[in-house]
N, C-alpha and C positions, 0 to 999 in steps of 0.2 A: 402568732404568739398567743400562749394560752391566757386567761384570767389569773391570779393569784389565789392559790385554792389553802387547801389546810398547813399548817404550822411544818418547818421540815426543822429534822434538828441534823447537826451535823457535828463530826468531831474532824481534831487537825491535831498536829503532834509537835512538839518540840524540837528542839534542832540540837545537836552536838555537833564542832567542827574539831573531827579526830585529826585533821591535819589544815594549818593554815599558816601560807605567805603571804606575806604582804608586798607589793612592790612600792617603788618610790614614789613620792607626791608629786603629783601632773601639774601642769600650768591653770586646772580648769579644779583646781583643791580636793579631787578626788585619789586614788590609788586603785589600780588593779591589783583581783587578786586570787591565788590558787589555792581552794580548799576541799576538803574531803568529809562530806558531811553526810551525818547518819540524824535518822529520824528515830525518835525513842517514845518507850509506851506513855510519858508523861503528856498528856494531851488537854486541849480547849475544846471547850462544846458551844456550840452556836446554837440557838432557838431562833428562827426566823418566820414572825408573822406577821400574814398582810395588813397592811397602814397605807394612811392618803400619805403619811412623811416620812421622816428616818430620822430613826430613836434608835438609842443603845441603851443597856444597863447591862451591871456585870453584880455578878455575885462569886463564893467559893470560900473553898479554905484558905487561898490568899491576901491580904491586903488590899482591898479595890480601891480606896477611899481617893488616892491620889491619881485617877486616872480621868481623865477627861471623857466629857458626856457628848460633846460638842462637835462638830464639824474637821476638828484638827483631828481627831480619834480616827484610826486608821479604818477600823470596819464601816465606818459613815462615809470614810475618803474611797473604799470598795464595794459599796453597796451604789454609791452615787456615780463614782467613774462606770460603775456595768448598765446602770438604771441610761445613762447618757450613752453610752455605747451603742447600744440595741434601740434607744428611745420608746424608752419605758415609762412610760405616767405616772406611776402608779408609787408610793415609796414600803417601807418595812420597817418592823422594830425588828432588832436584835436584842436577845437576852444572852449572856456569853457568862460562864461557868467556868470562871479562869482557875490552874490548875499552874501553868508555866509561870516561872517568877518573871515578874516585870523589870524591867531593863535588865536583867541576869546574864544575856548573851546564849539565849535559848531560844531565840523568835518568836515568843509570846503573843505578839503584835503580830509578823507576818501571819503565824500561825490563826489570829482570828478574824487576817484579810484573807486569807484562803478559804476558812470554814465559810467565811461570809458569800465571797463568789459563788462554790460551790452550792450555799444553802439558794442565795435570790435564783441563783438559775435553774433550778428546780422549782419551789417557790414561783418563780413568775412565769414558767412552764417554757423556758428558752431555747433548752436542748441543745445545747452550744457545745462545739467539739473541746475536747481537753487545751488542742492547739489554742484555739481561741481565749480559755480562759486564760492561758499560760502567758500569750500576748497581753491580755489585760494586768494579768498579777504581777508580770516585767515593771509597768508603770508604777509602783507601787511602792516597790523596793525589794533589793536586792534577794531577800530572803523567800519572796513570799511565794514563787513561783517553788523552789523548794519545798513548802510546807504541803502545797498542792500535790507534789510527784510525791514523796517521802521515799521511802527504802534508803539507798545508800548512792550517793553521788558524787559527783568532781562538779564546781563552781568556778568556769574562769570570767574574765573579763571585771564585773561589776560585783560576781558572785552568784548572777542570774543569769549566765550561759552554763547550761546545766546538760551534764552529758549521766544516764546511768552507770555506776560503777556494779561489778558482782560481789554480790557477799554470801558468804556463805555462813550458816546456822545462825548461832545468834547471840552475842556480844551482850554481856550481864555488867553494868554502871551504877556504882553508889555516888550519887550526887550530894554534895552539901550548898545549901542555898543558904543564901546570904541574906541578912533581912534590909537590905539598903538595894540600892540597884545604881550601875557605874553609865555614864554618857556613852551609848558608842564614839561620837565625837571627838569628845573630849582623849577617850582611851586611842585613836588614829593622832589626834596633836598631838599625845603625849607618847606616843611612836616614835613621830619624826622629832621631835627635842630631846630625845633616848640618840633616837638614831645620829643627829648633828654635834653629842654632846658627845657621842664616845665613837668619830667618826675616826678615827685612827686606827682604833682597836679591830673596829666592825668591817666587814667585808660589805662592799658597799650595794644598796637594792636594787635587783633589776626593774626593768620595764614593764616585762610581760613573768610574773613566775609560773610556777608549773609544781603541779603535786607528782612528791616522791614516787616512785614505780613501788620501794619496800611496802609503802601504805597500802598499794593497790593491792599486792600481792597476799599481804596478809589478812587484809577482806577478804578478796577474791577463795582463799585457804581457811576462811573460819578460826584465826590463829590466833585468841589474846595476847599470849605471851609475844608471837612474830608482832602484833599491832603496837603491844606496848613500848616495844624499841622504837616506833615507829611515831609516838603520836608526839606534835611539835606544832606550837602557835606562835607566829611574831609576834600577837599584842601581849603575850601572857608578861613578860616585862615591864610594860606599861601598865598594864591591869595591878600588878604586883606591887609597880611605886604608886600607886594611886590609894592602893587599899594593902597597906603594907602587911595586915595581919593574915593575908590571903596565903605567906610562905608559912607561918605556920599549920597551918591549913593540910597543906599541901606534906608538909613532913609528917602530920601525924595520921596521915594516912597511907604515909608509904609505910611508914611503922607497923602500921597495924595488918600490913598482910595487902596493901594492892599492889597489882603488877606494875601501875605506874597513874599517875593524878596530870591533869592538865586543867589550865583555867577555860571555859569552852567560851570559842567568840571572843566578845569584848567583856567578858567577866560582869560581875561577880561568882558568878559561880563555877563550883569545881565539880568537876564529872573524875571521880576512880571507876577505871577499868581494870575488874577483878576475874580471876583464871575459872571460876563456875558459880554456880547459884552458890553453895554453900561458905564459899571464900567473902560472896557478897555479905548473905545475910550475915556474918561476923562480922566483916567490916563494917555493914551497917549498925549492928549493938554496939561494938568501940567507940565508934563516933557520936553516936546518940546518948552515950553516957560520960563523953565528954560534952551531954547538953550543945549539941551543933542538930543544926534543923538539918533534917537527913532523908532523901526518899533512894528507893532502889527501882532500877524503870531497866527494861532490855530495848535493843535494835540490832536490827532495824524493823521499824512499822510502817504501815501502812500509810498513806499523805491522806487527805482531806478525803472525807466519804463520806455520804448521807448513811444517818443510823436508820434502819428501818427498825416500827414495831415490832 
């Protein structure tokens, strides 16, 4: 195992879940679930230098002020689960240049336990196989092992048995971020009290779900329009009664020219999947001139990669 040599920066990418089911709540308060998740150019950068301890800071054009500096902060709970892995002496500062909205249902977090892996194992010269980190990033949460792979996936089990899906070209999303951020938690209780209250109506959740074949195939074909029939979230419901304003949201971007809006993840945010770049950039000035905080990003990208000079 090498010394800890010069500063590695790294970046990692956000997460859209073009397709997700939920299954029903376990005895152990969890749910399995089938999603179909693409990686997009919205991205975290990680700066990782050698330290006797382990320090975060974050900066960017988002909001940091509310985010923990401390041990419960995910890149400290991945720099220290890898440091103890390997037994590693030695600790790191993190500097992270957040870009992804926090709690928005974008993986912001997994995205800067992944950059982080990525960076210390470099960083402390470990040269550990992908498997390896991927084992590690499992522990972590659900998401983060995704953030690591990127491109375009299927998520069963916890969300972190990760199989590659094919996609083909390249899928153009005008996202609106929210300036609040929703519990994932909270947004799975308010599933199942959705789901219990209108348990008549609702076709009842399986065990084990499974993402549509339509999804795969219109990845697999490069097909906005085919995807857009296709894209479908069980929390967007729950996201919706939580943060009611989210359905206008969602209509005045169908209005304006997307093929179809989805809340991504556990919301707040909404990702429109628009038919080419120039359908985006319009829909992105509608929306921005209805004063909504607005970025346009493509996928799929690339997962967690050291940036070289």
């Amino acid at each position: 195992m090498g010394a800890a040599g010069k500063p590695v920066l790294v970046k990692a990418p956000g997460k859209l879940n073009v397709f997700m089911r939920v299954g029903q709540l376990q005895e152990d308060g969890y749910h399995d679930v089938a999603t179909a998740y693409q990686a997009v150019s919205l991205c975290e950068e990680v700066k990782a230098s050698p330290a006797s301890d382990f320090s975060v800071s974050f900066e960017g054009p988002i909001d940091v002020n509310g985010l923990e500096l401390d041990g419960s902060n995910i890149a400290i709970k991945a720099a220290r689960l890898l440091a103890r892995t390997v037994d590693y002496r030695g600790g790191v500062r993190l500097e992270i240049t957040k870009r992804v909205p926090i709690a928005g249902g974008m993986g912001g977090g997994s995205a800067d336990a992944a950059a982080t892996l990525v960076a210390c194992d470099a960083l402390w010269g470990l040269g550990l196989s992908r498997e390896d980190l991927h084992a590690i990033a499992a522990r972590l949460g659900a998401d983060v092992p995704f953030a690591l792979m990127g491109g375009t996936a299927v998520g069963t089990g916890r969300g972190d048995e990760l199989s590659p899906a094919l996609a083909k070209g390249s899928f153009h999303w005008v996202l609106v971020l929210a300036d609040y951020g929703l519990s994932t938690p909270r947004v799975y209780r308010e599933l199942d009290q959705h789901r219990e209250r209108n348990a008549a109506d609702l076709s009842p959740a399986v065990v084990a779900p499974q993402v549509d074949a339509d999804v795969l195939q219109a990845l697999r074909a490069g097909d906005p329009h085919m995807l857009a029939e296709s894209l479908h979230n069980d929390l967007q419901a729950a996201s919706l009664h939580l943060a009611p304003a989210l359905a206008g949201v969602l209509e005045l971007g169908e209005r304006n020219g997307a093929l179809a809006g989805i809340v991504s993840g556990s919301g707040p945010t909404i990702a429109f999947l628009a038919a080419d770049l120039d359908s985006a950039i319009s829909l992105q000035i509608a929306l921005s001139a209805a004063r909504l905080n607005v970025t346009r990003v493509t996928g799929p990208v690339q997962g967690a990669r050291v940036l070289h000079d």
